[in-house]
N, C-alpha and C positions, 0 to 999 in steps of 0.2 A: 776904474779902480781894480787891482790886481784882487782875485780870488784866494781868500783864505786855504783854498784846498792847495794851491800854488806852493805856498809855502814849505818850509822846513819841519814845521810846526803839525801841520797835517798826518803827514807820518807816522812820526812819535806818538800822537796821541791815538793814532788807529792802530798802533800795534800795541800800545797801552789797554786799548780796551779790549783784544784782540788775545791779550793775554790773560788779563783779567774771565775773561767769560771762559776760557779753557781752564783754568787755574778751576772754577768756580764747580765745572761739569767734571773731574779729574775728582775735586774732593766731595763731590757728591757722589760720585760712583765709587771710591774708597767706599764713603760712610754706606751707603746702601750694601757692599760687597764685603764687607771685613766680615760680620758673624757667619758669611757661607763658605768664605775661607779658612776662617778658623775650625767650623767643622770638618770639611773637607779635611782639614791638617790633623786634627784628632783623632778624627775617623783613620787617616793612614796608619799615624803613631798605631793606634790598638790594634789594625790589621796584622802589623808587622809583629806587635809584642804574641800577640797569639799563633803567631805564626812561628816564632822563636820556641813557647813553649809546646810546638806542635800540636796547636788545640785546632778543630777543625772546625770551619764559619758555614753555615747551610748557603749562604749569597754575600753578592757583593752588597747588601741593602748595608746604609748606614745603621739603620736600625737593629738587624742583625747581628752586627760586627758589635754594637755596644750591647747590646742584648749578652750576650756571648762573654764577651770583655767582662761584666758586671758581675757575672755569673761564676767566674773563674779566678778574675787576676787581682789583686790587690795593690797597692804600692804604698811607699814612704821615700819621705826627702830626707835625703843624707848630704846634706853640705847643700852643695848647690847641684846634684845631680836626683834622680829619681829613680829607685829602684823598686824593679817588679816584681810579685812572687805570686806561688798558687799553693794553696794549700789544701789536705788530706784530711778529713777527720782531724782539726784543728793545726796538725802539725806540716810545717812548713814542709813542702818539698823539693822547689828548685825556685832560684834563682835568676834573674833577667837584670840587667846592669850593664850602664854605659862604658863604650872605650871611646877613645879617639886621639887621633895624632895627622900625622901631614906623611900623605903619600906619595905619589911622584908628579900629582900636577895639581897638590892642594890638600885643604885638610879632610877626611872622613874621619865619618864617626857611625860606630853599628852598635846594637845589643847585642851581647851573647847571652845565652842561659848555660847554667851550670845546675845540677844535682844539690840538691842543701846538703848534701855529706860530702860536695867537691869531687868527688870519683869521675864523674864524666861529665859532656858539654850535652845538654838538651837542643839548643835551635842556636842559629847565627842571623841577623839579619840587615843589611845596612839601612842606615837613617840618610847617609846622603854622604855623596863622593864625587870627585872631579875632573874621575880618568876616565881615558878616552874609550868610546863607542865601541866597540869590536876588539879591541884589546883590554888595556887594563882594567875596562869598564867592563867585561863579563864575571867579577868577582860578585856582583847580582844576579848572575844566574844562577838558576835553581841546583843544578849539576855541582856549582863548586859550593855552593851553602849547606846542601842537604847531605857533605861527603863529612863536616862536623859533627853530625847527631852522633851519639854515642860513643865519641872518642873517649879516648883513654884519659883522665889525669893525675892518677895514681904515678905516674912514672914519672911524672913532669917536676919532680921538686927544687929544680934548680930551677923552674920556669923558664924550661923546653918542652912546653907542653904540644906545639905544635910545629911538626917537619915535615919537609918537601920527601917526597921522592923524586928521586930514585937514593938519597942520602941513606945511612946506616940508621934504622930505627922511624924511617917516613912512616907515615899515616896518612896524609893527603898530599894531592897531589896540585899542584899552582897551574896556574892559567899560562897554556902554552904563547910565546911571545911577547910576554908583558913580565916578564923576570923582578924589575924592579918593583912594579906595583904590588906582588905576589910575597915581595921580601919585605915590603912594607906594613901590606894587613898582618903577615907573622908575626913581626916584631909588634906591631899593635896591640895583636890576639893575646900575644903572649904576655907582653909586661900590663893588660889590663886583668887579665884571668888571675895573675901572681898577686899584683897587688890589692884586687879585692877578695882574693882568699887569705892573705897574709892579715887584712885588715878585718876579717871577720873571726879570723881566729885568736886575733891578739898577738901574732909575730911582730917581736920585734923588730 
């Protein structure tokens, strides 16, 4: 009598269950892994917002970083976005607020902070971006983010708040070899900065 294992039938059904038991370890390691992930992701988000409004973390401890976060930043949901603030003896001081748009190999999106009276930028920081390693991908380093604190936006009313040099009127400088990435967070920077001052003040 020919063996069952012989068949066509055999197969199918050990790759069936073969599937099944991986299926099974895949969503049991999801469900055990998703609450250390989503810390993990929180914990980043609050790094970075504190880092925007240049507030300084004693360690990398999760506990630290919300410690810190707790103590300092506030937020509320505006549509479907989420904006940050810190405030003074009650009164608001600056600003942290999403942009985002499509760079040169995908979409990013960063916080910027701004002064509650608009005058100038406090911190920049990206959420996530998808240009490349060594070039357009150094718009995360520290040297091109830290060259924002304290710009100017008083002069920015047409929303040119932010230029290259060596152009007439620069203030920072773009990431050498990566041209179009650099012309992309500008226009980012820029038409996000316009339209959440336009929208807090009531511009038409």
């Amino acid at each position: 009598m020919k063996d069952w294992k012989d068949s066509f039938i055999y197969p199918v059904l050990f790759m069936i269950v073969i599937t099944a038991v991986f299926t099974f370890l895949l969503a049991g390691l999801h469900e055990i892994t998703q609450d250390a992930i989503a810390l993990n992701e929180e914990t980043e988000l609050r790094r970075k917002i504190l880092y925007v409004f240049n507030i300084d973390i004693p360690s990398d401890d999760p506990k630290d970083i919300e410690r810190v976060f707790n103590e300092h930043v506030k937020s509320e949901t505006v549509g479907d976005d989420t904006i940050y603030y810190i405030e003074e003896d009650g009164k608001v001081t600056a600003y942290a607020f999403p942009v985002e748009g499509v760079a040169l190999w995908g979409s990013l999106k960063a916080y910027i902070g701004i002064s509650a009276d608009y005058t100038e930028i406090i911190g920049l920081e990206f959420i996530s971006h998808s240009e490349t390693p060594g070039l357009g991908g150094r718009i995360s380093e520290e040297w091109f983010k830290e060259q924002f604190r304290g710009l100017d936006l008083t002069r920015g009313e047409d929303g040119e708040y932010i230029i290259y040099r060596p152009a007439i009127g620069g203030n920072v400088d773009a990431v050498s070899g990566a041209t179009l990435t650099s012309n992309s967070v500008r226009e980012i920077l820029n038409k996000g900065i316009y339209e959440f001052i336009s929208a807090e003040r009531g511009d038409s």
